[in-house]
C-alpha positions, 0 to 999 in steps of 0.5 A: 047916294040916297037919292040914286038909289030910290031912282033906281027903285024906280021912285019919282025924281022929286021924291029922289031930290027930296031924298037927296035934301033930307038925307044929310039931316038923318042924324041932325039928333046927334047935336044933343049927344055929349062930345065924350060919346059921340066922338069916343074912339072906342067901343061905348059902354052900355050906358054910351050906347042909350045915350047914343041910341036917344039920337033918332028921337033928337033928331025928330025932335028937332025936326017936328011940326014942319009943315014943309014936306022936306022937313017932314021927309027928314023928320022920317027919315031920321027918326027910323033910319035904324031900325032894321029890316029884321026888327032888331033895330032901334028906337021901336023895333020895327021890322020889313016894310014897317020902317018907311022906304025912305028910312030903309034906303037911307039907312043903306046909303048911311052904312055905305059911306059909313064904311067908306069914311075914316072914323075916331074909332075906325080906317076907311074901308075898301069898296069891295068890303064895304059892299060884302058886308051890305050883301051880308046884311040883306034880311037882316039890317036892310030891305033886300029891295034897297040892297039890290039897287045899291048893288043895281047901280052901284058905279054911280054911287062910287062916283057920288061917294068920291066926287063928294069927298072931294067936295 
């Protein structure tokens, strides 16, 4: 998903496929989030959510001092993917173009399959939701850019997110 859509921003195929390794690594930190918090069915307490919150330096961490250009791909992508377009995000409130593009396109893709993935804490949502709920969130959560090539090529990404299910 990640990939496509920075295809569709109109970025070069390597750095797509590169996209497309370091991706599935952007929460590599949750391996040092304690069970009882990461697979909670409920809401977390504020105490939960700090620990939940340290997953993005984890995961940087863990991925620091690489010198292969995935890793390093990764390494951005997981020490950024949630900070906000809006600056509300997390670890240090970045906002706009602040956040690398890398970062700002997974952190779409993320929601994306979040939404249309079962959870301890949550059912599977439709597409149609999924996606008004994204729309919702341009200018606030996510780069309009990235939204709007979600939106641009979003049959494919449907097809992606089900032929990876299957898998």
């Amino acid at each position: 998903v990640s990939g496509r859509i920075a295809l569709e921003m109109g970025m070069d195929a390597g750095f797509a496929e590169q996209l497309v390794h370091a991706a599935p690594m952007h929460d590599i930190g949750k391996i040092g989030i304690p069970d009882h918090v990461l697979l909670k069915p409920g809401k977390l307490d504020d105490e939960e959510l700090s620990i939940m919150r340290s997953h993005p330096q984890l995961g940087a961490e863990i991925l620091d001092k690489s010198s292969s250009p995935l890793i390093k791909l990764a390494y951005t992508v997981a020490l950024y993917h949630h900070e906000k377009w809006d600056g509300s995000g997390y670890p240090f409130g970045m906002k706009g173009e602040e956040i690398p593009v890398e970062a700002r396109i997974v952190a779409v893709a993320d929601v994306f399959d979040a939404l249309l993935s079962k959870r301890p804490y949550k059912e599977a949502w439709p597409v149609e939701k999924a996606v008004e709920e994204i729309k919702s969130q341009a200018n606030r959560h996510f780069d309009p850019q990235v939204v709007a090539a979600m939106l641009s090529c979003l049959p494919d990404l449907i097809a992606i997110n089900a032929k990876w299910r299957e898998e």
